[in-house]
C-alpha positions as CSV (number, residue, x, y, z in Angstrom):
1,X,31.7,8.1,57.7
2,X,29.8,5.1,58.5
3,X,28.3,3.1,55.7
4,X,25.3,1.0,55.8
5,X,25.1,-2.7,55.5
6,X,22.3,-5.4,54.0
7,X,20.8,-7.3,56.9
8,X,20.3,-10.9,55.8
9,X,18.1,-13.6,57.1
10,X,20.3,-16.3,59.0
11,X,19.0,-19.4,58.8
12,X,17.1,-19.4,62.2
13,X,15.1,-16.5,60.9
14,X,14.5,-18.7,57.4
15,X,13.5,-22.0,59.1
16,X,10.5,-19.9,61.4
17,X,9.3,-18.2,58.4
18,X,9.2,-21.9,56.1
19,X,7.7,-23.2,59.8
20,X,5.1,-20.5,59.6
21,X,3.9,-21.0,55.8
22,X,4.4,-25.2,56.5
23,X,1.8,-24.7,59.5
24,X,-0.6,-22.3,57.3
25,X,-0.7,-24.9,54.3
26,X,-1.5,-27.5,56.4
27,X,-4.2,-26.0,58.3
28,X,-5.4,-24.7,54.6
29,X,-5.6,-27.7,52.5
30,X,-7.9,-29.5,54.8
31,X,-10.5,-26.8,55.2
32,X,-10.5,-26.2,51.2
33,X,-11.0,-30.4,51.0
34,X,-14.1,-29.6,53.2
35,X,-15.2,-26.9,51.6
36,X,-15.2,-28.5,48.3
37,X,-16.7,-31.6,49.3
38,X,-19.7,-29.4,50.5
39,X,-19.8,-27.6,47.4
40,X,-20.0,-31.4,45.3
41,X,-22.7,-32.6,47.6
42,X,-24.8,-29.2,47.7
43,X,-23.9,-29.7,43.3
44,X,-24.9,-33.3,44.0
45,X,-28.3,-32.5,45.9
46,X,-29.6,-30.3,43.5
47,X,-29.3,-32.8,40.6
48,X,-30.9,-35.3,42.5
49,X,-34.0,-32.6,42.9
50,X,-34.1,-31.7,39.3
51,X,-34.1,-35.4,38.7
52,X,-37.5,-36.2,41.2
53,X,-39.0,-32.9,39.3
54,X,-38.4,-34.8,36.0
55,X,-40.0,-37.9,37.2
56,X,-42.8,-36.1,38.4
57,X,-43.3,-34.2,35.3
58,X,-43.4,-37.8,33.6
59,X,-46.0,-39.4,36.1
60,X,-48.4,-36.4,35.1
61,X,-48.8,-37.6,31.6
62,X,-48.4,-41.5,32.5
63,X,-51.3,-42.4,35.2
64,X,-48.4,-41.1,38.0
65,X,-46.3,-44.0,36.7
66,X,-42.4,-43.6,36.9
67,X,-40.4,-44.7,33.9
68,X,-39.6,-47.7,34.9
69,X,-43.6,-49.1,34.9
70,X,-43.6,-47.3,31.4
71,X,-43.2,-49.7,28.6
72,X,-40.6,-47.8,26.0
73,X,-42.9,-47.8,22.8
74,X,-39.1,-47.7,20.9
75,X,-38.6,-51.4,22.4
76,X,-41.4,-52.3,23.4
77,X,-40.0,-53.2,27.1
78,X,-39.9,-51.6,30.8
79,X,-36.4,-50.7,32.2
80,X,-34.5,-53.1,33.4
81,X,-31.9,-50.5,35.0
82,X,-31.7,-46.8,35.8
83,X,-30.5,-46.1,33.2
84,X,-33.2,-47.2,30.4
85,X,-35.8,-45.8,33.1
86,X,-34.1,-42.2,32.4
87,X,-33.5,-42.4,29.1
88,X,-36.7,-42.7,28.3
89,X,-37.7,-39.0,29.6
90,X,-35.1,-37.9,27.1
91,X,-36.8,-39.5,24.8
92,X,-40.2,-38.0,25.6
93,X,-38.0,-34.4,25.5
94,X,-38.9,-33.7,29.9
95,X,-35.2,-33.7,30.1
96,X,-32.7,-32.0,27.3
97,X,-29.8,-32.2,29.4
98,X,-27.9,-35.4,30.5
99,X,-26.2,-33.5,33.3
100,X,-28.3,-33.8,35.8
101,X,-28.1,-38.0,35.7
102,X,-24.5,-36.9,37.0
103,X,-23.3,-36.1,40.3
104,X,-19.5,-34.4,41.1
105,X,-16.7,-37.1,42.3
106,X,-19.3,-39.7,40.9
107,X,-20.1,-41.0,37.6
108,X,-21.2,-38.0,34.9
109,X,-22.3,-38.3,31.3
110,X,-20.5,-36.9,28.5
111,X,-23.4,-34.4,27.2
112,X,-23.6,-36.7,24.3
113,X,-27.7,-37.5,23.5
114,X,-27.6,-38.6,19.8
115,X,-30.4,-38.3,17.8
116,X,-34.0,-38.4,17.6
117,X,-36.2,-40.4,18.3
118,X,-34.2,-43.1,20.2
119,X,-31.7,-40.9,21.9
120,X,-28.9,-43.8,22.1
121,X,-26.3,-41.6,22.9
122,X,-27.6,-40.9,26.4
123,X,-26.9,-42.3,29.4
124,X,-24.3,-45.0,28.3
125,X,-22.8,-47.3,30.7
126,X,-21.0,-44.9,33.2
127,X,-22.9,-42.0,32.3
128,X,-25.6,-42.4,35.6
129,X,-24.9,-41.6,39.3
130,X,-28.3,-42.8,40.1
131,X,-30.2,-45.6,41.4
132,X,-33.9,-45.7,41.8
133,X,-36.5,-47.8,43.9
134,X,-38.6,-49.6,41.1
135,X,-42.4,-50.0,41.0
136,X,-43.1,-46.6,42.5
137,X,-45.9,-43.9,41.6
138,X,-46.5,-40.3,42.4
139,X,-49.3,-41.2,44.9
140,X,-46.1,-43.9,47.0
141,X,-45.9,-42.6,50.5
142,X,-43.8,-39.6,50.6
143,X,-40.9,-40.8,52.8
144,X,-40.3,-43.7,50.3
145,X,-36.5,-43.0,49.1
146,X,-37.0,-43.0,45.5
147,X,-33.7,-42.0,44.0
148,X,-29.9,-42.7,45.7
149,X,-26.5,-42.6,44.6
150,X,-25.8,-45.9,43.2
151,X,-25.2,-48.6,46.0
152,X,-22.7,-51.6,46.0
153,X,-25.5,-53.8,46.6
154,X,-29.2,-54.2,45.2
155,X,-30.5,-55.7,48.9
156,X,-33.4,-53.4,50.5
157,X,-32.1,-51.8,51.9
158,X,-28.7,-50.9,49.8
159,X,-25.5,-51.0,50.7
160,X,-22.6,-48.8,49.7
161,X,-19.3,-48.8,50.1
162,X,-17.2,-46.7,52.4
163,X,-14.1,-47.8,51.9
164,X,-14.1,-46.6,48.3
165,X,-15.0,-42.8,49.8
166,X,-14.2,-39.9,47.5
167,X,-13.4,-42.8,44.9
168,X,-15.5,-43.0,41.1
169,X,-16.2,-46.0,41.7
170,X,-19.4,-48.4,42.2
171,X,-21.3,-48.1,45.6
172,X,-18.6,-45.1,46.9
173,X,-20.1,-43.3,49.9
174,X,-18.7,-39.2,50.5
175,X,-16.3,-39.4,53.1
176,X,-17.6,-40.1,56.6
177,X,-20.2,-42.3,55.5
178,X,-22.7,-40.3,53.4
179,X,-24.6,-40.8,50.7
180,X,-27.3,-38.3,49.0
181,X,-31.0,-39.9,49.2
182,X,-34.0,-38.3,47.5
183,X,-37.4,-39.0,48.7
184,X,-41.0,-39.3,46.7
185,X,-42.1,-36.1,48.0
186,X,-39.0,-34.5,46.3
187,X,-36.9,-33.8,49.2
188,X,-33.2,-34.5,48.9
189,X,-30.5,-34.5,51.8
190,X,-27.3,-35.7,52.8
191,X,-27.5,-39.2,54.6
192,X,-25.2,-40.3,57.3
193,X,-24.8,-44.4,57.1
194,X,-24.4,-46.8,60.1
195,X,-20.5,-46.8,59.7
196,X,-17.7,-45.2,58.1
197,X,-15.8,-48.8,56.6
198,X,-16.8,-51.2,54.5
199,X,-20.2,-52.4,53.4
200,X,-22.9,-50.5,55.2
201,X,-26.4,-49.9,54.9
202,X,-28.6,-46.5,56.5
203,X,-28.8,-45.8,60.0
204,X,-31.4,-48.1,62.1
205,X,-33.8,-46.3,63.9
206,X,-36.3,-47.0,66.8
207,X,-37.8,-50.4,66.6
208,X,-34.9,-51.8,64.2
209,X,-35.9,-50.6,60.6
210,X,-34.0,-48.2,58.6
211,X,-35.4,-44.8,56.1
212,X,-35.4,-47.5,53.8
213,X,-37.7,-50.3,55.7
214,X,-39.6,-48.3,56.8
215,X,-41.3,-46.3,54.1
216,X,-41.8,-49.8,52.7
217,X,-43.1,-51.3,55.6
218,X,-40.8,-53.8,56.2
219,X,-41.9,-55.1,52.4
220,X,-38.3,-55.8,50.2
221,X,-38.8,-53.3,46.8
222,X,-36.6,-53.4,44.0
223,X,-33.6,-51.5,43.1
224,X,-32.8,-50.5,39.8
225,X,-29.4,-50.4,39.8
226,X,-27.2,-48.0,37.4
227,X,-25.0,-49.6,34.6
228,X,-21.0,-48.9,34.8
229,X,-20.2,-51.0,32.3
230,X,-16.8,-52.7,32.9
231,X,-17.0,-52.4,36.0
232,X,-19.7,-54.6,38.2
233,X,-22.5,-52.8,39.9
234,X,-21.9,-54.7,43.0
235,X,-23.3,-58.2,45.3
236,X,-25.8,-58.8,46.6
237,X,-26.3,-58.9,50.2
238,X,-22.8,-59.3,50.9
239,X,-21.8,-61.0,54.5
240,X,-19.9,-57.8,55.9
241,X,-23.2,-55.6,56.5
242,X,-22.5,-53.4,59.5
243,X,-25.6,-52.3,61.3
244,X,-27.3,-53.8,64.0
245,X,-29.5,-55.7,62.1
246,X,-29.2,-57.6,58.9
247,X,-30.3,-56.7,55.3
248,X,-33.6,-58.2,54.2
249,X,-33.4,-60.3,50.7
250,X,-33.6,-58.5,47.5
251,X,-37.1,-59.5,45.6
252,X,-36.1,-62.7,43.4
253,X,-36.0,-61.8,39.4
254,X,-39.1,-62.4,37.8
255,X,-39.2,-66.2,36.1
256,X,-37.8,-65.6,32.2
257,X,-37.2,-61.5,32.6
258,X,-33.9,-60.1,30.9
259,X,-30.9,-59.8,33.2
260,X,-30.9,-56.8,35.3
261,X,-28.1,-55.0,34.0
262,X,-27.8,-55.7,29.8
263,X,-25.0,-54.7,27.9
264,X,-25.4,-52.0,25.4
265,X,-26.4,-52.7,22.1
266,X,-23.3,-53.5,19.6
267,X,-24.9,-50.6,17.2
268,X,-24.0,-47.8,19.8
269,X,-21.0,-46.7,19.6
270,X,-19.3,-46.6,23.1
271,X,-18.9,-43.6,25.2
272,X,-18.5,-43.1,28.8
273,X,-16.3,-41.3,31.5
């Protein structure tokens, strides 16, 4: 009477099948990187859309002045940053949730506003993805880039940094050099950059100007940058631009006006990613 006995794997068999999985993992993990860094930028589009829709909203009521040409009647001064510019649609109740100042593998707010009228919870140092081109209106040209992802330099136009890709971190690009621009007629897409390391600046088109020079004409604007706190927003026009041409000058401060980027007030109590 024969009797039956248990096959087992030898060792040949167990090293194909580990092979196998180790071949499927690999080719898994990148694809699911990709995926989700698609998902984050389609997340990160769409919050730079409701922003422009905000900003519109507020030009409506305002003689199409953004927030930043709005004196704050709670201070009695314009916004020296991005961050006071926004804030002060939460104050005027266009926009009841912080999130959308956010953006996914970038800085996000904490969903704290505080209370009426002054709202000094919101948008605390670190709590803004996004810069914005000052001194704009709703009647700018449309292709003016009106809202970015918060650049490493405050030149026109910006520069970023793509060595800190996928980092939270000031002036990080997405990896292979993108960054997510939002134009004055409210479109918003993902922006390839001249180069994939260190500082760069947007593409150059025909004739040597960039998206940024030329819905300005050539004519330097200014950037209101984002505040980080701790961390420093950046330099300005720093010597390792890559592009073919170089970045023009940021507009020099105005004689006597308030540092770009102030500290927030001692009587907040600090919050922040």
């Amino acid at each position: 009477m024969k009797t039956k006995r248990n096959h087992a794997f030898t060792l040949i068999e167990l090293l194909v099948v580990i092979t196998i999985i180790a071949i499927l993992a690999g080719l898994a993990v990148p694809t699911y990187t990709y995926v989700q860094m698609l998902a984050n930028q389609a997340r990160g589009v769409n919050n730079a859309k409701q922003l422009i829709i905000a900003m519109k909203l507020f030009s409506k009521d305002h003689s199409s002045q953004y927030p930043d040409s709005v004196s704050n009647p709670l201070t009695g001064s314009l916004a020296q940053n991005a961050n006071d510019a926004f804030r002060l649609m939460i104050q005027e109740k266009i926009v009841t949730d912080e999130r959308i100042f956010g953006c996914p593998a970038g800085f996000n707010p904490d969903g704290s506003l505080g209370q009426s009228p002054n709202y000094g919870n919101a948008l605390m140092p670190g709590e803004n993805h996004w810069a914005m081109t000052g001194g704009q209106t709703d009647t700018t040209v449309g292709n003016m880039p009106l809202v970015f992802e918060n650049p490493a330099s405050n030149s026109w136009p910006p520069l970023w940094n793509a060595d800190m890709a996928g980092k939270i971190a000031p002036g990080r690009t997405w990896s292979g050099g993108r960054i997510i621009i939002g134009r004055n007629d409210g479109s918003v897409a993902v922006e390839t950059l001249a180069d994939t390391k260190g500082m760069v600046g947007p593409k150059v088109m025909a004739g040597g100007m960039n998206l940024f020079t030329q819905a300005s004409d050539n004519i330097p604007q200014r950037v209101l940058p984002v505040v980080t706190g701790n961390v420093a927003p950046g330099i300005v026009d720093p010597p390792m631009y890559k592009g073919n041409v170089p970045p023009l000058a940021s507009v020099p401060p105005v004689p006597g006006a308030a540092p770009s980027v102030p500290q927030a007030p001692a009587s907040l109590p600090p919050t922040g990613l």
